[in-house]
DRENFI-608570 format. One record per residue: residue number from 1; x, y, z of N, C-alpha, C in turn. Coordinates in steps of 0.2 Angstrom, whole numbers. Layout:
REM residues N
<r NUM <X Y Z> <X Y Z> <X Y Z>>
...
//
This chain:
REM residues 85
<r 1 <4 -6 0> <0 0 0> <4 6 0>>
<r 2 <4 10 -5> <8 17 -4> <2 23 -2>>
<r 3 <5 27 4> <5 32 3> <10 38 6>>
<r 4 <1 46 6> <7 50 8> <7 53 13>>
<r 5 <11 56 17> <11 58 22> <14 64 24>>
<r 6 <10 68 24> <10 77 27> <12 79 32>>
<r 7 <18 81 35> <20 84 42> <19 91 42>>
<r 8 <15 92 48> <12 99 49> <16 104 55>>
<r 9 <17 110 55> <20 115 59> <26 111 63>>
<r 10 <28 112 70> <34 108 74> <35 102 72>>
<r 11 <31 97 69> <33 90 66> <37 92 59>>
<r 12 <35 96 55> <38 97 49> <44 99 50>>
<r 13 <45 104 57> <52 106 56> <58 101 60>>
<r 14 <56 96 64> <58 91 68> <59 86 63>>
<r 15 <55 85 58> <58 79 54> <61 81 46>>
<r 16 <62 87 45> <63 91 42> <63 91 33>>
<r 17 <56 87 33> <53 86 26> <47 88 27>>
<r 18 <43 93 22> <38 92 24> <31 86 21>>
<r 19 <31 82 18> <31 76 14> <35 71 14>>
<r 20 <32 65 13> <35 61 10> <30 55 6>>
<r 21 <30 52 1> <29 47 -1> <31 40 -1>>
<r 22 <27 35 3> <30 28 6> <27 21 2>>
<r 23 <29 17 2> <25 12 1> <27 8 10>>
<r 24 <21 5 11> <21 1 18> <21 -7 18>>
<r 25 <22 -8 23> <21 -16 25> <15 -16 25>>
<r 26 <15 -24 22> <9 -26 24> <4 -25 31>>
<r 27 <9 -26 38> <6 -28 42> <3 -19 45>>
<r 28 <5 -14 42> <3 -7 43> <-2 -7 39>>
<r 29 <-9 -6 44> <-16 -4 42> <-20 1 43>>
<r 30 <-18 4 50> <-21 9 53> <-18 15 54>>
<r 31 <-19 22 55> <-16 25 58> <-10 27 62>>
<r 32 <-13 21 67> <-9 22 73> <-3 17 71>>
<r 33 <-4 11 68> <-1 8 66> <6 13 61>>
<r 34 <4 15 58> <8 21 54> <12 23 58>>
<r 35 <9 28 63> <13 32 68> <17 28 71>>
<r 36 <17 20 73> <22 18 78> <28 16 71>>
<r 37 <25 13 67> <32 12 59> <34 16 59>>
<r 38 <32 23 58> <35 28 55> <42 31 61>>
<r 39 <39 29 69> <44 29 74> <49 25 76>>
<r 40 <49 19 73> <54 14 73> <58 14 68>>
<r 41 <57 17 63> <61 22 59> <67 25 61>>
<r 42 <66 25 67> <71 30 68> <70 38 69>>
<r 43 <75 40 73> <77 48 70> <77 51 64>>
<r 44 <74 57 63> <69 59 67> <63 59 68>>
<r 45 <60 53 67> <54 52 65> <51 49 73>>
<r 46 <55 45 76> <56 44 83> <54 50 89>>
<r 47 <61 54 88> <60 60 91> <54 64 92>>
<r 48 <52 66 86> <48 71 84> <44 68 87>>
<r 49 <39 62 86> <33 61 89> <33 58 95>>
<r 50 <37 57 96> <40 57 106> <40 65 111>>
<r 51 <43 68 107> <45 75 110> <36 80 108>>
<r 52 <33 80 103> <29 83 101> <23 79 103>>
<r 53 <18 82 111> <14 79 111> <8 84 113>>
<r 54 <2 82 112> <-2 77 106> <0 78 99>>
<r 55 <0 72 96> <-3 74 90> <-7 71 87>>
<r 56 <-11 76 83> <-18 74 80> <-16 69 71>>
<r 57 <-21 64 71> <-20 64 65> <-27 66 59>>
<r 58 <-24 64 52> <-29 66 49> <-30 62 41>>
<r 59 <-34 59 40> <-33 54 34> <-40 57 28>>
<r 60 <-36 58 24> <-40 59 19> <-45 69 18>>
<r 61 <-38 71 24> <-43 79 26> <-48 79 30>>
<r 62 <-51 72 33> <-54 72 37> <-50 71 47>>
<r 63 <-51 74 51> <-48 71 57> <-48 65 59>>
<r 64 <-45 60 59> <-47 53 63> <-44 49 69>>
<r 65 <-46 45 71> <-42 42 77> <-35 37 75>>
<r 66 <-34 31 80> <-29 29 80> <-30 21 75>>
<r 67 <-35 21 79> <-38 15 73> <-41 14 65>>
<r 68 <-41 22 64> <-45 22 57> <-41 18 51>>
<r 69 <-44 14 48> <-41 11 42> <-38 14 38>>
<r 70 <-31 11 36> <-27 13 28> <-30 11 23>>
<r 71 <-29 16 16> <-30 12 8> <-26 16 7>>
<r 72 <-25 11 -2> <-18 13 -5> <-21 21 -8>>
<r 73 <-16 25 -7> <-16 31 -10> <-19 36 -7>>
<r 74 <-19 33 0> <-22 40 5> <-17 45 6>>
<r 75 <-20 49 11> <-16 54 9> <-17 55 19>>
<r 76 <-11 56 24> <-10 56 30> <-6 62 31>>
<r 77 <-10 66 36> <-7 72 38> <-5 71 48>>
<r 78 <0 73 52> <1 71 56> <2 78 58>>
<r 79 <-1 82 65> <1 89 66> <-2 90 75>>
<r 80 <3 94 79> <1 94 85> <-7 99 82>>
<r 81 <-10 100 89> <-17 103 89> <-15 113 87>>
<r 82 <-21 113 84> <-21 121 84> <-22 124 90>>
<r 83 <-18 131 94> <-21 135 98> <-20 142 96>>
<r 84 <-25 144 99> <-25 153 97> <-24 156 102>>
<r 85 <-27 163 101> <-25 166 108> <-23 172 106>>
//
């Protein structure tokens, strides 16, 4: 399954791409599932979602949780929460 993956504000500059396009293992189906491969990865993919907490995700432009299902060609954005003020 390939897709893509949009890092947003302090994740973007932590991992310091703001994209990438991946193909996955098989056993990576979910969301969260993503988030933990993308962190056994290594640095800085590690770091970043270790040091950067919460973070929201978001599949398809839509927000989702940890369990929402992958398909090939999605499109994954990973970003801490907006605050204003």
């Amino acid at each position: 399954m390939r897709v893509t993956i949009l890092y947003f504000a302090r994740l973007r500059e932590a991992i310091g791409e703001p994209r990438e396009t991946l193909e996955l293992p098989a056993e990576v189906r979910t969301l969260g599932e993503l988030q933990s491969w993308l962190m056994a990865r290594g640095d800085p993919w590690h770091d970043a979602f270790t040091r950067i907490q919460p973070i929201r995700m978001a599949l398809d432009q839509v927000v989702r949780g940890a369990e929402a299902p992958l398909q090939d060609g999605a499109e994954v954005a990973f970003f801490p929460p907006v605050t204003g003020g």
